[in-house]
C-alpha positions in Angstrom: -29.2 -48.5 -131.4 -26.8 -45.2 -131.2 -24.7 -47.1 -128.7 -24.1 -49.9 -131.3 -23.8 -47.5 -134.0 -21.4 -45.6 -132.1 -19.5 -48.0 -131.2 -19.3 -49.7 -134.5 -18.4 -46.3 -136.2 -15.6 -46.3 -133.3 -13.8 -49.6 -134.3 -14.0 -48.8 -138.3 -12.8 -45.2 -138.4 -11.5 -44.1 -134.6 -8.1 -43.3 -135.9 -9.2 -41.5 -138.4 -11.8 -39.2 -136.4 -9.2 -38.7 -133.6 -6.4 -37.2 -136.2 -9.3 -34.1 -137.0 -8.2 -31.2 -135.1 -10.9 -28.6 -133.5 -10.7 -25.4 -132.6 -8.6 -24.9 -129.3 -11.2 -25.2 -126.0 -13.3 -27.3 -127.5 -13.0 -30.1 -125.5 -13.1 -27.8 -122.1 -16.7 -26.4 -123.6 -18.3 -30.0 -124.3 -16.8 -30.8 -120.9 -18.1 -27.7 -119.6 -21.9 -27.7 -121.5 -21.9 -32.0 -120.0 -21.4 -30.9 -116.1 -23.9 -28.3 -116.6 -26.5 -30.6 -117.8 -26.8 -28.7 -121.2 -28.2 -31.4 -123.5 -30.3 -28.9 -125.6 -26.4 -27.1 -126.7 -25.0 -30.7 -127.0 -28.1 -32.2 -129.2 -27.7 -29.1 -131.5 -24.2 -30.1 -132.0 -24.9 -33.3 -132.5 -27.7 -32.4 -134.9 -25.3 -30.0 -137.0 -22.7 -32.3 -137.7 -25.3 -35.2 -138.6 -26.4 -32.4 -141.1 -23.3 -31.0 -142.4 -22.6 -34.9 -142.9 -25.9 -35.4 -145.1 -24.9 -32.4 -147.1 -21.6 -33.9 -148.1 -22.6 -36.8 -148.9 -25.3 -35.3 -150.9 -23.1 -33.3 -152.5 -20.4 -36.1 -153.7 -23.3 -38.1 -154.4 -25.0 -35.5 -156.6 -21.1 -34.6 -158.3 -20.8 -38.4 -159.2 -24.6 -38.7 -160.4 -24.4 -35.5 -163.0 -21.2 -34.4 -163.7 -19.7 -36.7 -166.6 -16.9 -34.0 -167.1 -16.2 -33.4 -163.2 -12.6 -34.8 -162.0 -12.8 -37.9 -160.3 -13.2 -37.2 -156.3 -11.1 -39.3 -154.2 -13.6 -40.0 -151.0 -11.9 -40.4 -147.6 -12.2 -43.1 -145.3 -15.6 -42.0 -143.9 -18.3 -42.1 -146.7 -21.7 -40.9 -146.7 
């Protein structure tokens, strides 16, 4: 089921996901945590964006539900 989700979530917003920039080494340390075998670091990763996700789309949920006077938010291409 990830697979599939992953992959679907690949083909709809790949260019957009590659064009975010992360801090310099990242890629060396997911590299690096991968040939070590760390799954617990990777899961927490994985688990923290997931989160940090939620909470955004929460968040422009909750602006959108309650705030009448609130400037209209312009989502981007990914949407909660």
């Amino acid at each position: 089921m990830i697979e599939q989700f992953l992959e679907e979530m690949r083909e709809r917003h790949g260019d957009d996901i590659r064009g975010i920039t992360l801090p310099d080494g990242s890629r060396d340390y997911v590299r690096e945590r991968s040939q070590q075998g760390d799954v617990d670091t990777l899961m927490f990763m994985i688990q923290l964006a997931y989160l940090m996700g939620l909470q955004t789309g929460y968040a422009v949920g909750d602006l959108d539900d309650n705030d009448d006077d609130a400037a209209p938010h312009t989502s981007g291409p990914l949407q909660a």
